[in-house]
MMTF fields as JSON, N, C-alpha, C and O atoms, coordinates in Angstrom:
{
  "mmtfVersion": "1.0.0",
  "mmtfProducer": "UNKNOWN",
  "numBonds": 323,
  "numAtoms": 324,
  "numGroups": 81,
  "numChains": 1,
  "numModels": 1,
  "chainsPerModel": [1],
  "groupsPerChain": [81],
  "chainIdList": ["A"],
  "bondAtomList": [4, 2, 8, 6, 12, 10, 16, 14, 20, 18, 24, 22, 28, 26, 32, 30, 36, 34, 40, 38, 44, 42, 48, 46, 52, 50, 56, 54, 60, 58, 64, 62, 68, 66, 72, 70, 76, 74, 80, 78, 84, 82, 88, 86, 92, 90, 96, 94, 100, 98, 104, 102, 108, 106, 112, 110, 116, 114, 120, 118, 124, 122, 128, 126, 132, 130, 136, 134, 140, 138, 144, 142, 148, 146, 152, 150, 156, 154, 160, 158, 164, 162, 168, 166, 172, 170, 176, 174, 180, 178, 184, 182, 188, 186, 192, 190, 196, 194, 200, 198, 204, 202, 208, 206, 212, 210, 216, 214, 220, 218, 224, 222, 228, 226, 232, 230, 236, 234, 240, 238, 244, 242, 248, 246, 252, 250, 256, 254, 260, 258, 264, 262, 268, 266, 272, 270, 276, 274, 280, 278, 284, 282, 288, 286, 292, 290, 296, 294, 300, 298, 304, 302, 308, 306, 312, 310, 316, 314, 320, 318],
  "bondOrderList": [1, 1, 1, 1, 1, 1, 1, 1, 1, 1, 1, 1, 1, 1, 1, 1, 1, 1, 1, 1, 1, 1, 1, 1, 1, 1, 1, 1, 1, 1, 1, 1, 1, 1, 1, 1, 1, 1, 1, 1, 1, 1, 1, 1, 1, 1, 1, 1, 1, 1, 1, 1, 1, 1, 1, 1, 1, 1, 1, 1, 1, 1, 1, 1, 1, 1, 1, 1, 1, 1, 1, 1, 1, 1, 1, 1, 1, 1, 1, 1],
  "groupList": [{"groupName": "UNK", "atomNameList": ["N", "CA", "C", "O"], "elementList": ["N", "C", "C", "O"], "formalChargeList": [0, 0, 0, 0], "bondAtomList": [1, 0, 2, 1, 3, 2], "bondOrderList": [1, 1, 2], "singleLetterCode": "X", "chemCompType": "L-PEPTIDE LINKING"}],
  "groupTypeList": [0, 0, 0, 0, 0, 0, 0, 0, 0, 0, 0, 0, 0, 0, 0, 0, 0, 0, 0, 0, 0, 0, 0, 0, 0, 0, 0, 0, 0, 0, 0, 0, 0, 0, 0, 0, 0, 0, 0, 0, 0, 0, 0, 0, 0, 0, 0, 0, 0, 0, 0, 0, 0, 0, 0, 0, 0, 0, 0, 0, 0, 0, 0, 0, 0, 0, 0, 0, 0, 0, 0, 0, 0, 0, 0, 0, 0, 0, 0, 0, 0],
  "groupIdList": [1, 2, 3, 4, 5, 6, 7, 8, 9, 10, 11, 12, 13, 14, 15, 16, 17, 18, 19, 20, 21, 22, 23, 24, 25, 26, 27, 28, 29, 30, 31, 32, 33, 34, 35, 36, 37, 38, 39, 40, 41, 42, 43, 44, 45, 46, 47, 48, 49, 50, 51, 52, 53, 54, 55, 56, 57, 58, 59, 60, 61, 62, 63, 64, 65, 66, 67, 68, 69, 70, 71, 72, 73, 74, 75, 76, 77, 78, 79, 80, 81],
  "secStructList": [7, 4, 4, 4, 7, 2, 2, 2, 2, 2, 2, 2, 6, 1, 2, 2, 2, 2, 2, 2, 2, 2, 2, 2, 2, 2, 2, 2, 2, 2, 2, 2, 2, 2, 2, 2, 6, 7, 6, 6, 2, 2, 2, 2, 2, 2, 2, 2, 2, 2, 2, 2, 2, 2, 2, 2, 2, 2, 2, 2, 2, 2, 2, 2, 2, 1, 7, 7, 7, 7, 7, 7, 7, 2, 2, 2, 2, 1, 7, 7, 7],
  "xCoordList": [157.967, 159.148, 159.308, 158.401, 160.581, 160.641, 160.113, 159.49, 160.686, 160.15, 158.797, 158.564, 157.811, 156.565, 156.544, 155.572, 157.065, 156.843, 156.519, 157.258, 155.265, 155.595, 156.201, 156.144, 156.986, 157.51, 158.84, 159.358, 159.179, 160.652, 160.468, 161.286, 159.188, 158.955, 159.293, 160.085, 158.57, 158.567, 159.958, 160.206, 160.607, 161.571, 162.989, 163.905, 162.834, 163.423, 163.855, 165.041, 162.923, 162.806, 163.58, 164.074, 163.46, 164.17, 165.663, 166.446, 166.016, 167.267, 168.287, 169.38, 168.072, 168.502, 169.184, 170.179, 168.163, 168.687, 169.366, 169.768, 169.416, 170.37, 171.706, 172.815, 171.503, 173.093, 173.682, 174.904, 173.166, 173.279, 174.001, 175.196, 173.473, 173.039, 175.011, 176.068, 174.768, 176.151, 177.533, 178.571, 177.149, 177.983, 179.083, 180.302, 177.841, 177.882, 179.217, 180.415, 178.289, 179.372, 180.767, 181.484, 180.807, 182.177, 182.967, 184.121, 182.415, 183.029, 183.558, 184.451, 182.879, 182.951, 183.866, 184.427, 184.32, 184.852, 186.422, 187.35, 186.455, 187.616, 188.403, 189.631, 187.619, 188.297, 188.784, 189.976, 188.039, 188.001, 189.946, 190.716, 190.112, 190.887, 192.361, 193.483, 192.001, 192.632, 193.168, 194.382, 192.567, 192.85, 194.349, 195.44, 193.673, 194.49, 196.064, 196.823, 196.311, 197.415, 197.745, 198.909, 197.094, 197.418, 197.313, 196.39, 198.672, 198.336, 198.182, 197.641, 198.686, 198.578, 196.873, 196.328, 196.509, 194.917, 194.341, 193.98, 194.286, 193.923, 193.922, 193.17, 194.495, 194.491, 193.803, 193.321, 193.772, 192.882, 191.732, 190.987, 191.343, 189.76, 189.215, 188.061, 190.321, 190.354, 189.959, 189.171, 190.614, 190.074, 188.758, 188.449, 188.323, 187.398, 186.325, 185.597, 186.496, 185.216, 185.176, 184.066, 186.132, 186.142, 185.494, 184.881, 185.76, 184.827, 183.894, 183.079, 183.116, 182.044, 181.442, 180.463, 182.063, 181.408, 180.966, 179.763, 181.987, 181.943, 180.445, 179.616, 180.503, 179.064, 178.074, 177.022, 177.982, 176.72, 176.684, 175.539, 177.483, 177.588, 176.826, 175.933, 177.326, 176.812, 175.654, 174.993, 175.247, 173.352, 172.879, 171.762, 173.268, 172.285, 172.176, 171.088, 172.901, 173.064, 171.984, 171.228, 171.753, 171.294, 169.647, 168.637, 169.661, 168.288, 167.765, 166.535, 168.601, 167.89, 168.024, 167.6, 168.349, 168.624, 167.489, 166.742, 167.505, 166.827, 165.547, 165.627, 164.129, 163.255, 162.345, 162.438, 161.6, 161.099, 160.259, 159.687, 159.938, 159.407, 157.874, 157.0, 157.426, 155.759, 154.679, 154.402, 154.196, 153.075, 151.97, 151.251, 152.124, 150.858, 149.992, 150.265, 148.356, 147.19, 146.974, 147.453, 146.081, 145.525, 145.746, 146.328, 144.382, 144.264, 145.639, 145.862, 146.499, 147.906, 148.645, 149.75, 148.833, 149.709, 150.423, 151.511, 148.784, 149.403, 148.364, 147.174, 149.159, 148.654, 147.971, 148.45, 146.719, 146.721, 147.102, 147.593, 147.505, 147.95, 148.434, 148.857],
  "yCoordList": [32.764, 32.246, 32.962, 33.084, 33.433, 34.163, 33.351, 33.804, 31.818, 31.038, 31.057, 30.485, 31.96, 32.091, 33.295, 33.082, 34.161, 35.427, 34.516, 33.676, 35.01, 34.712, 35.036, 34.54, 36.175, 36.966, 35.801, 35.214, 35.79, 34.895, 33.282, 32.795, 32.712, 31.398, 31.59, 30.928, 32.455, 32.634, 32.975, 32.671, 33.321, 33.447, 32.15, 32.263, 31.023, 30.339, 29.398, 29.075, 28.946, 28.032, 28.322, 27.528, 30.218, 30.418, 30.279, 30.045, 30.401, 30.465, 31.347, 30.863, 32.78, 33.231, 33.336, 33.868, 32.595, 32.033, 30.456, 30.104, 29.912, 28.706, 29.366, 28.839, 30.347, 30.98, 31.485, 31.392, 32.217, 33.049, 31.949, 32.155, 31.012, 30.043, 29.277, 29.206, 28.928, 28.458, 28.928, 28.297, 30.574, 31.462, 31.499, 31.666, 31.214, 31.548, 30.359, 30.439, 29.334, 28.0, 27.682, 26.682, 28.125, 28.181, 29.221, 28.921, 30.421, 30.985, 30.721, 31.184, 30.08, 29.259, 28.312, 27.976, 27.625, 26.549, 26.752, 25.984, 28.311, 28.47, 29.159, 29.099, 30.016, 30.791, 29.373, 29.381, 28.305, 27.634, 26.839, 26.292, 27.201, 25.898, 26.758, 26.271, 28.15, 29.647, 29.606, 29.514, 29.65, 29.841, 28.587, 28.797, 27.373, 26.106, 26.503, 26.295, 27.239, 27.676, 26.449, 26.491, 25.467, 24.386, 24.629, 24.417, 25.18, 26.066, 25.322, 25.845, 23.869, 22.828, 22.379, 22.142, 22.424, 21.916, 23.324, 23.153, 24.633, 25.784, 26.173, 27.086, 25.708, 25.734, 24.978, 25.245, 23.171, 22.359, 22.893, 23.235, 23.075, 23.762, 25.101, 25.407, 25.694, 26.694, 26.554, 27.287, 25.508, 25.462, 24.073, 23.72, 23.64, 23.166, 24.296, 24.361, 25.391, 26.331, 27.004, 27.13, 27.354, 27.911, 27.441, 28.189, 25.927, 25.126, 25.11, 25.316, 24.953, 24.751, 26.1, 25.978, 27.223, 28.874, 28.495, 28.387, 28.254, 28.049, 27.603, 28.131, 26.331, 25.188, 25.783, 25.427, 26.674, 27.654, 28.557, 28.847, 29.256, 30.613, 30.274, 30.977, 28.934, 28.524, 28.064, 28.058, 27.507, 27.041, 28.533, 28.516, 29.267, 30.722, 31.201, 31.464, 31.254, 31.908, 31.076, 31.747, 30.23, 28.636, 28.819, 28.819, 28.917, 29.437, 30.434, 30.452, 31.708, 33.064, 33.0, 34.012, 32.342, 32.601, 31.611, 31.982, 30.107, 29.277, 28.946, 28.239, 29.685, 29.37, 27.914, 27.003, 27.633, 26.643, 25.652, 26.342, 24.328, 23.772, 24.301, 23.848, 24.775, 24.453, 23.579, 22.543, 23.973, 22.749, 22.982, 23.926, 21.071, 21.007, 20.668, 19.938, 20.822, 20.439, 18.936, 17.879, 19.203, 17.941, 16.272, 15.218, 17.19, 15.877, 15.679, 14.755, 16.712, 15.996, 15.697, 15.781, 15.376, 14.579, 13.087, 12.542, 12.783, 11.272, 10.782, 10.518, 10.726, 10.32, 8.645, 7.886, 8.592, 7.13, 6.612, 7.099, 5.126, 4.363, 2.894, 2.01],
  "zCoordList": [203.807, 203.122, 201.78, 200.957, 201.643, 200.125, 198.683, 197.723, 198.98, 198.081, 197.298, 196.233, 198.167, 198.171, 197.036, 196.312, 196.726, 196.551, 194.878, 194.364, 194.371, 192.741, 191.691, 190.565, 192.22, 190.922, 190.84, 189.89, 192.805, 192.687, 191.819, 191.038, 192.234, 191.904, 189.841, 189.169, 189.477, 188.033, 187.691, 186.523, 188.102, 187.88, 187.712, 186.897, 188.675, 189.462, 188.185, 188.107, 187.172, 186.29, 184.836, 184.035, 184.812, 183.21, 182.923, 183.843, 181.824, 181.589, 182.002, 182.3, 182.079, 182.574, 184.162, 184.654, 184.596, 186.107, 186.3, 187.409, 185.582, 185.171, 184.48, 184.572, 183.915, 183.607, 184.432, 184.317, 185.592, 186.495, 187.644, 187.857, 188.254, 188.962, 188.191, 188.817, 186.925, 186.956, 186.492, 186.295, 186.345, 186.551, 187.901, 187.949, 189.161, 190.167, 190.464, 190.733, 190.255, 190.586, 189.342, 189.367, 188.948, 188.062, 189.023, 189.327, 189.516, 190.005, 191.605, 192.315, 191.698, 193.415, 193.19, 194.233, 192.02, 191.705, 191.354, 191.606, 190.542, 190.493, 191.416, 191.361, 192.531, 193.486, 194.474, 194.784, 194.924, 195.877, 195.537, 196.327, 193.808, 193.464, 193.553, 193.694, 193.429, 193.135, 194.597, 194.781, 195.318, 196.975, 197.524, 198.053, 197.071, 196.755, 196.93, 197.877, 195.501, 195.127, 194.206, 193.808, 193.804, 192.814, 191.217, 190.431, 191.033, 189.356, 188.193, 187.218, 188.147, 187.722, 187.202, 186.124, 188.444, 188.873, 187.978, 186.814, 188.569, 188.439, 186.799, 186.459, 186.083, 184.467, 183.659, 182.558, 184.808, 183.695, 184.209, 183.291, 185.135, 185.725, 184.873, 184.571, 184.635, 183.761, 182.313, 181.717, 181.82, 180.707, 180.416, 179.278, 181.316, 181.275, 180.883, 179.892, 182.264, 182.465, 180.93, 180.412, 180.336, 179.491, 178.098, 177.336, 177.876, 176.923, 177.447, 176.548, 178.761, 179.352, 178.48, 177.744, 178.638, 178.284, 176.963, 176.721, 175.965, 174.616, 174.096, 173.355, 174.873, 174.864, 175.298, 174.767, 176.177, 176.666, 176.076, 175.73, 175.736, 174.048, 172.811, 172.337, 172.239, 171.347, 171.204, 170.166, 172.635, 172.681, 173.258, 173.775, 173.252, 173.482, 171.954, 171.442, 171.548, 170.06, 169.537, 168.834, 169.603, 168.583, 169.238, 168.535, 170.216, 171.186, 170.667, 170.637, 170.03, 170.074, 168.124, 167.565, 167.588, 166.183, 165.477, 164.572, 166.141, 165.222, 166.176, 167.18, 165.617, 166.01, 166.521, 165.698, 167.6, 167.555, 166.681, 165.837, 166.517, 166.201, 165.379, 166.119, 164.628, 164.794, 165.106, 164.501, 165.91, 166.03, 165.303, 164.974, 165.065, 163.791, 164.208, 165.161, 163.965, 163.862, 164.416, 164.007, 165.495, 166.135, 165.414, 165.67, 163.812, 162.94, 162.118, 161.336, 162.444, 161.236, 162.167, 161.63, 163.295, 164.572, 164.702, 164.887, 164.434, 164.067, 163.037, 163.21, 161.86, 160.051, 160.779, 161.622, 160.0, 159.932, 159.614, 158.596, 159.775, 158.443, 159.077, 158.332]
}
């Protein structure tokens, strides 16, 4: 089963394949509505996908600009008190 292969498994989980993955289905979503011929429908879908982009633009930027958290030290985790 390809599922097996590890390079594919490592792969399956990153971001890049969740962008890819709903690239795919925006695009499945608008041809399916495109085909329709419902231009009405075909514009608000349209501009859904398009804020949808916006919202995924802006958490990539925000991903690659503002670094993670640090993690602190075992004993400074949880202060007594």
């Amino acid at each position: 089963m390809e599922w097996d292969n590890p390079s594919m498994r490592d792969r399956r989980g990153t971001y890049a394949a969740y962008s890819i993955g709903c690239a795919v289905v925006w695009a499945v979503l608008l041809a399916i509505v495109a085909a329709k011929g419902e231009t009405a429908k075909l514009r608000t879908i349209t501009l859904v996908c398009c804020g949808w982009w916006i919202g995924w633009t802006s958490t990539t930027i925000a991903r690659h600009l503002y670094p993670p958290p640090k993690t602190r030290p075992s004993w400074a985790q949880h202060p007594a008190g």
